[in-house]
N, C-alpha and C positions, 0 to 999 in steps of 0.2 A: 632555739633553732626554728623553732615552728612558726614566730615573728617574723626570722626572716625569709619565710615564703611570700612569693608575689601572689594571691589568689589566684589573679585570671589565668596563672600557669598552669592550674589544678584541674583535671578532669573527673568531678564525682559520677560516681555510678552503682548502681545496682540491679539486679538479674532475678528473674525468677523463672522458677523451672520445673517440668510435673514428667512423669514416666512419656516411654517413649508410644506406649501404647495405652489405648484406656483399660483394658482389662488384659488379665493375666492369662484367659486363655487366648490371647490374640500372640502371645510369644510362642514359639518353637520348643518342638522339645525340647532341646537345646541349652536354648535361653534359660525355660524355665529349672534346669537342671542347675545352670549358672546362678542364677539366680538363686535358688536354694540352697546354691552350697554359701555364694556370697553373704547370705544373711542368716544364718546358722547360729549363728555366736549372738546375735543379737537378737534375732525373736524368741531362742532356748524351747520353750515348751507354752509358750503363750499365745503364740499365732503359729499360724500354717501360711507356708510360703505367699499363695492365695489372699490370703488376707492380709500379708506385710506388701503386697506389691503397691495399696494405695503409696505408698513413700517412696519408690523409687526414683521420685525424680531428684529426691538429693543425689544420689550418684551419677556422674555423666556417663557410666557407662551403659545406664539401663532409665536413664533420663536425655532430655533435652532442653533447649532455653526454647521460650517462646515469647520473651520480654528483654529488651536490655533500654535502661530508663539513662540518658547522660546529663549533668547539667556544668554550669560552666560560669564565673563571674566575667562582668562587664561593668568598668568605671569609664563615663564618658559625661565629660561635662559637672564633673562633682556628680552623677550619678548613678547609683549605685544600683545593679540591676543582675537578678543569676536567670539564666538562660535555659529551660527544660526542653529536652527531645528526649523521644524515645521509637525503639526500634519492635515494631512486634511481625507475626507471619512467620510463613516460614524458615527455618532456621535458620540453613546454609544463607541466605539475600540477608537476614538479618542481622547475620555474623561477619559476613561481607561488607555492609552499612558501617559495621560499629567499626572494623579494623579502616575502611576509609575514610572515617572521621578522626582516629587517632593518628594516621598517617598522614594527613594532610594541612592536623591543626592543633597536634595534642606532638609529635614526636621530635622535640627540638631537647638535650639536654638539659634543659631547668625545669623540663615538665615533666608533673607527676598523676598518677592515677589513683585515688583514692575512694574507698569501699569499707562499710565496718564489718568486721570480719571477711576483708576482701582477700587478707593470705590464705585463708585456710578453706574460703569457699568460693568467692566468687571471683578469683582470678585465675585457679587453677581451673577450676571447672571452666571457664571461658578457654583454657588453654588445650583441651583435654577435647572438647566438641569442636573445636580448630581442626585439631589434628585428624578427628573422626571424621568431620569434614574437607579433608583435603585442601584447609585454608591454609595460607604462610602464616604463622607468626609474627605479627609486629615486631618491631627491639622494642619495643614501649612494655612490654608482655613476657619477653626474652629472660629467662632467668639462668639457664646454663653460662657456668663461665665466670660468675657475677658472686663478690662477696655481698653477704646481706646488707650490709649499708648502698651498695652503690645500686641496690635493687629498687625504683623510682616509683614504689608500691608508696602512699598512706592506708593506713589502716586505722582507723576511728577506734577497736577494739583494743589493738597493742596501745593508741596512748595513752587509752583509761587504764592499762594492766601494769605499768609501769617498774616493766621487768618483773611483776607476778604473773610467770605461766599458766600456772595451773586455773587461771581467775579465767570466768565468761562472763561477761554481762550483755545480754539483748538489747535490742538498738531499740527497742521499745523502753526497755529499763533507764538505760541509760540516756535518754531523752529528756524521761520523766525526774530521772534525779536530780539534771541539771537542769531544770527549771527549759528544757525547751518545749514551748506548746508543739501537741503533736496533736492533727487533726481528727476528726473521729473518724476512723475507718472503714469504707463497707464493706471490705473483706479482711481478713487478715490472709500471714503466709499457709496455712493446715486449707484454705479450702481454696487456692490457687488451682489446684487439679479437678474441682469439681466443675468450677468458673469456667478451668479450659472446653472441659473434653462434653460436662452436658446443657453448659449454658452458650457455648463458645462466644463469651464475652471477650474478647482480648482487651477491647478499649479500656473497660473495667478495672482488667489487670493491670493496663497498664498505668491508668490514673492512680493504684495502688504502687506500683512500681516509683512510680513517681515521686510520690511524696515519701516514701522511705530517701530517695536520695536528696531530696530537700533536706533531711531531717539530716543526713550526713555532712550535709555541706551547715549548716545549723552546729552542729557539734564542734566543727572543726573553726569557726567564729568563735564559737562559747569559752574551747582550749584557749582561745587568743583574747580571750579578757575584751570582744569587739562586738560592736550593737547585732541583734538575729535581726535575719530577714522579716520584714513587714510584707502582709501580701501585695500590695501596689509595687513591690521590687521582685516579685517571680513572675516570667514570662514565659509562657510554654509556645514552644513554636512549631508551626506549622500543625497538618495532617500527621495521625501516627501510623508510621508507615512499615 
């Protein structure tokens, strides 16, 4: 099945995303009460809410994106070429960006959106700061309504898991198993929140950002028994905006 996808139908991507505020006492009483009940079960007796807030940016409701990285194949001329942008700033414009590009070039029936571990984190989560934000939802993004097959998700994670649930493997992992070179990194995802909020690198982030969905669009080759991207075939384009 996955042979017969056309690549350049395919919209890879990936997000990254840190708390909504830098510090915990910059939240509301409120919040921080939310907050504490939310993470209850998971810090138990080993952190104080205070100290569990570095992580908040995994949940959208006490995080935000500040990175969405897309890329996209291009065959012209017998050559073979995948395409990099990426959307940084603030949110709302940047969430704005990303659904204009999927509406415009990404939302015809044969096209899909692709992410490793994009069901379970970064398409909800994009759907979830949509709504926070008073964005529409794309159909490309639409999952009400929809049996799971006819839902125009890939996930890089479900095809390594092959119908084993309970199985994770890290897209770093699962790179390195399958012999994809993965570049040295100068950040990984644990210090994206230090990058944002004391270095306010974005560019940083986002060239991090980046090469994770290189590496997804890399996997999804590898599944297809088909040559990986050589660096003279990635083009990043333009300003990251």
């Amino acid at each position: 099945m996955l042979h017969r996808i056309n690549l350049e139908n395919i919209l890879f991507l990936d997000i990254e995303t840190v708390p909504q505020h830098e510090l915990y006492a910059e939240l509301t009483e409120e919040e921080q009460g939310l907050w504490e009940e939310k993470t209850r079960y998971l810090r138990k007796d080993e952190y104080s809410a205070e100290e569990y807030y570095e992580r908040a940016g995994i949940w959208a409701e006490f995080g935000k994106i500040v990175c969405i990285s897309v890329g996209y194949f291009s065959f012209r001329h017998q050559q073979r070429t995948f395409r990099v942008r990426s959307f940084v700033g603030e949110e709302r414009r940047l969430l704005m960006d990303f659904v204009r590009l999927v509406e415009e070039h990404f939302s015809r029936p044969n096209h899909l959106l692709c992410a490793h571990n994009g069901k379970e984190f970064d398409f909800p989560y994009l759907l979830r700061r949509m709504i926070i934000n008073r964005i529409a939802i794309p159909q490309k993004l639409q999952f009400f309504g929809k049996k799971p097959w006819e839902v125009p998700h890939l996930d890089t994670l479900e095809l390594w898991k092959f119908g084993d649930y309970k199985h994770y493997t890290s897209l770093k992992l699962l790179a390195y198993t399958l012999g994809v070179p993965s570049p040295k990194d100068d950040i990984d995802g644990s210090e994206v929140r230090d990058v944002y909020y004391e270095e306010g690198d974005v560019d940083r982030i986002a060239v991090y950002c980046e090469k994770d969905t290189i590496t997804v669009a890399q996997l999804v080759l590898r599944f297809r028994n088909e040559p990986l991207l050589e660096e003279d075939e990635i083009l990043i384009i333009g300003d990251r905006n």
